[in-house]
Wavefront OBJ file of the C-alpha trace (Angstrom):
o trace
v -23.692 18.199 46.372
v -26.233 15.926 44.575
v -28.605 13.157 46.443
v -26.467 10.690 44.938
v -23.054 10.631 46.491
v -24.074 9.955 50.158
v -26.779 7.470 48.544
v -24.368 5.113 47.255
v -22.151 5.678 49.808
v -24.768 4.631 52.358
v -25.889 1.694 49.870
v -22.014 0.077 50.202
v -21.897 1.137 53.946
v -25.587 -0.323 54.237
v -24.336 -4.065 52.250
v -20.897 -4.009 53.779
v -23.190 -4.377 57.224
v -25.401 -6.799 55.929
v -22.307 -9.056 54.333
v -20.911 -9.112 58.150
v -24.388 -9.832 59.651
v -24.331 -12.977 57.135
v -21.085 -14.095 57.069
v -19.191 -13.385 60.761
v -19.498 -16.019 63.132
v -18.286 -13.849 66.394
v -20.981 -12.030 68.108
v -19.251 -8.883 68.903
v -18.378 -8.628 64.419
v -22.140 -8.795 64.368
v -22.667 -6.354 66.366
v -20.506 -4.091 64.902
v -22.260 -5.243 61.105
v -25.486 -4.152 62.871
v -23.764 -0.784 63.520
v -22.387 0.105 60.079
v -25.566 -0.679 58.985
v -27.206 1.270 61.280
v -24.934 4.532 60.540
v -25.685 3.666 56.647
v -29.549 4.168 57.454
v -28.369 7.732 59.254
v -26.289 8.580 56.156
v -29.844 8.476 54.517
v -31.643 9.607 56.619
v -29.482 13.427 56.835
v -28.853 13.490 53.048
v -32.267 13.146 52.486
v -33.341 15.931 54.763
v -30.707 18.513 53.703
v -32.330 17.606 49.695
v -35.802 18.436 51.161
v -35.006 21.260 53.012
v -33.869 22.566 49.771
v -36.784 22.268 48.139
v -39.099 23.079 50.674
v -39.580 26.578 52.570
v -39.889 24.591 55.908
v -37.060 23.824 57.428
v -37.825 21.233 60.154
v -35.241 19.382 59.415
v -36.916 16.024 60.816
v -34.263 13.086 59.887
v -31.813 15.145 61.521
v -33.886 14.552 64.996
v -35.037 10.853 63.511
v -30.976 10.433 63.258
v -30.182 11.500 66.532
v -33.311 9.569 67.768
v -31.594 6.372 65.901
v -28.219 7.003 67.341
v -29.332 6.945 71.129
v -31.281 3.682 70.281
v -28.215 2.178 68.612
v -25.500 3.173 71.764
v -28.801 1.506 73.915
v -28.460 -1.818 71.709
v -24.895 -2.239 71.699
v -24.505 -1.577 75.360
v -27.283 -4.254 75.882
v -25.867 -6.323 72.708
v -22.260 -5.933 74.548
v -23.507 -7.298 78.278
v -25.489 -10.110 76.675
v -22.108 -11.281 74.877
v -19.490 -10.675 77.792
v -22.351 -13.008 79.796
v -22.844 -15.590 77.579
v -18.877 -15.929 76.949
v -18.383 -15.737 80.326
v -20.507 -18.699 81.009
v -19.971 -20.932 77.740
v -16.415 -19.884 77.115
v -16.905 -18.582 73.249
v -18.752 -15.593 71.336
v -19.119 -17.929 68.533
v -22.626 -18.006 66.899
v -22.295 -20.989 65.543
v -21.038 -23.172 68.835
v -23.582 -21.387 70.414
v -26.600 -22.285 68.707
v -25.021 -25.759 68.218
v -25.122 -25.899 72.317
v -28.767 -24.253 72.797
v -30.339 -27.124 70.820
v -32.107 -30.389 72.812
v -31.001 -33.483 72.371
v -33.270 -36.462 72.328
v -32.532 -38.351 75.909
v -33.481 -42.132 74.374
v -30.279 -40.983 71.697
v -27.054 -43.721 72.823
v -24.979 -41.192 71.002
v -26.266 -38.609 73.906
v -24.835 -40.891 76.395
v -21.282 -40.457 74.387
v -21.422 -37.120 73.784
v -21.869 -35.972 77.317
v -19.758 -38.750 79.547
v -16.522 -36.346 79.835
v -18.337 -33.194 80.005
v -19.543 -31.431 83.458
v -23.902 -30.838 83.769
v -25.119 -27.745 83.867
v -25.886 -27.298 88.133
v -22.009 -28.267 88.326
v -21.127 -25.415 85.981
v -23.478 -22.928 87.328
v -21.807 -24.112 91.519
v -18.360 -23.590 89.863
v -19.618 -19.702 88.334
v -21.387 -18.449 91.456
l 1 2 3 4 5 6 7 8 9 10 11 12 13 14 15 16 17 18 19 20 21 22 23 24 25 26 27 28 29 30 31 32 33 34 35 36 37 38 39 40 41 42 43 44 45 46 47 48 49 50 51 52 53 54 55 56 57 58 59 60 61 62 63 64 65 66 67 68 69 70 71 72 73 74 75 76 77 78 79 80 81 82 83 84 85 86 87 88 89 90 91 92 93 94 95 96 97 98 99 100 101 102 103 104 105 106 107 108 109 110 111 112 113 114 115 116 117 118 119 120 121 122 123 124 125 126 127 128 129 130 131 132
């Protein structure tokens, strides 16, 4: 099989990820973008050590063990990425990246609007009381 079957292949895999990275807006899509693009990069990484070991009397066969070296750090970061997201929905009630950020930002206490904004809504120690 030529080099360049699985390198387009992993190219679309690779901007299929990177589209969902940009455009998704729920955490766990992202994570799964991150993934695809991740398994793109392991699509390489083989392909390109089964066209070496072809040419070369060595057979090492080093981005097989750099691809199983990659997988074991990707099920690490989605198990991590996973528990961050189940917490942080758990707490602020969405996985939405852009209500999220929106929420993490500091608002200027001398702002009336502030005032407004936050009459009907409960503080943070009364939220954390009603979660422990």
């Amino acid at each position: 099989m030529h080099l360049a079957y699985p390198a387009v292949l992993s190219a679309l895999l690779f901007c299929t990820g990177l589209y969902g990275v940009l455009a998704r807006r729920n955490a766990i899509l992202v994570l799964m973008s991150v993934e695809l693009m991740l398994n793109a990069v392991n699509l390489n990484l083989v392909a390109f050590d089964v066209w070496l070991s072809k040419t070369a009397e060595d057979t090492l066969h080093s981005g097989q063990a750099l691809t199983l070296f990659t997988i074991a750090i990707a099920a690490a970061e989605i198990g991590i990425g996973l528990a961050i997201v189940l917490a942080v929905h758990r707490n602020r009630g969405t996985a939405d990246i852009d209500r999220l950020r929106d929420t993490a930002e500091r608002h200027d206490p001398d702002d009336p609007d502030h005032d407004a904004r936050t009459a009907g809504k409960p503080d943070e120690a009364q939220k954390a009381e009603a979660t422990a």
